[in-house]
C-alpha positions as CSV (number, residue, x, y, z in Angstrom):
1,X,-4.4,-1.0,8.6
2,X,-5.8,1.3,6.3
3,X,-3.0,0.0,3.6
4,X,-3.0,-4.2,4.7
5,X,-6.5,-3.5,3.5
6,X,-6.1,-2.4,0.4
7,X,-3.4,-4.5,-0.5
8,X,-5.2,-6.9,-0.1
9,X,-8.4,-6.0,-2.3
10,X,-6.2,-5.7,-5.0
11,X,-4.9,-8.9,-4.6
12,X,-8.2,-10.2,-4.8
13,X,-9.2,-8.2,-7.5
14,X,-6.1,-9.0,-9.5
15,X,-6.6,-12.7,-8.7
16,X,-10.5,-12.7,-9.8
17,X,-9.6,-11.0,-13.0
18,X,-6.7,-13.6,-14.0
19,X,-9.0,-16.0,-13.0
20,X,-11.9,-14.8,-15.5
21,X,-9.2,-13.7,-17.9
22,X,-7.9,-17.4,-17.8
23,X,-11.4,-18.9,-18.3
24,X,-12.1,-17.2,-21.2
25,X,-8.4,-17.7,-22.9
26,X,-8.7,-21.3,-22.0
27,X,-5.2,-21.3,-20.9
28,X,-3.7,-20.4,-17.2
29,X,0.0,-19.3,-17.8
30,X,-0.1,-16.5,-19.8
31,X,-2.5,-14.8,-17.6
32,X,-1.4,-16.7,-14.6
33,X,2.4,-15.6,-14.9
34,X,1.3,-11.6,-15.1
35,X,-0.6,-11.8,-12.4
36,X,2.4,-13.2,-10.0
37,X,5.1,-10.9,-11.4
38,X,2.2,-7.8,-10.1
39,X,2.5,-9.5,-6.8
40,X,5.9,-9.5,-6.7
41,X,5.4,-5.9,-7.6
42,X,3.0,-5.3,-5.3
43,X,5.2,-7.0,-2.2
44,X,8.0,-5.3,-3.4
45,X,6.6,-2.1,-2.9
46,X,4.9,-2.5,0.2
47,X,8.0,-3.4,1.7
48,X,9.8,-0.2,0.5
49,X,6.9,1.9,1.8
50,X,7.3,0.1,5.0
51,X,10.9,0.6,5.5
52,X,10.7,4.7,4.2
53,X,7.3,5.2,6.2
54,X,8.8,5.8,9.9
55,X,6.1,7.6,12.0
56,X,6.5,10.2,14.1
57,X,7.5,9.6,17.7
58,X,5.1,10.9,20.6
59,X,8.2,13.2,21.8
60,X,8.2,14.8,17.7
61,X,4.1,15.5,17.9
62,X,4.2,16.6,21.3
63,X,6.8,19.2,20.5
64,X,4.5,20.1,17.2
65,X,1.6,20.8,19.3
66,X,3.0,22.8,21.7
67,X,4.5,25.0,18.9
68,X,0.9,25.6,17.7
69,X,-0.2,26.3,20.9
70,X,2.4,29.1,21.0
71,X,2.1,30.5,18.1
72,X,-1.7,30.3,17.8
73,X,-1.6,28.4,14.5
74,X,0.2,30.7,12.6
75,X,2.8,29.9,9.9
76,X,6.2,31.4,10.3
């Protein structure tokens, strides 16, 4: 959730600052086309995270906790 969230306040960042950015050029596309090639960007690599980002299953953490519990903590 965490990341959705700040995906998505730098979308609206990005778009408030092409917006400004366009205001004060006086002209939309060459700040306009920037700012959708960083959303491409953007979606591009929230996908990749999202495919490489598989979380641990409840049987892999169980298993992690009952080695802590056995060994006290302790690194080995």
């Amino acid at each position: 959730m965490d990341r959705i969230l700040s995906y998505g306040l730098m979308g609206v960042i990005g778009i408030s600052a092409s917006t400004i950015a366009a205001a004060v050029i006086g002209s939309p596309l060459p700040v306009v086309s920037p700012a959708v090639v960083a959303g491409g960007v953007i979606a591009a690599h929230h996908g990749q995270q999202k495919d490489t980002a598989a979380g641990a299953d409840d049987q892999e953490v169980r298993a992690s906790v009952e080695q802590v519990e056995t060994d006290g903590g302790r690194e080995q």
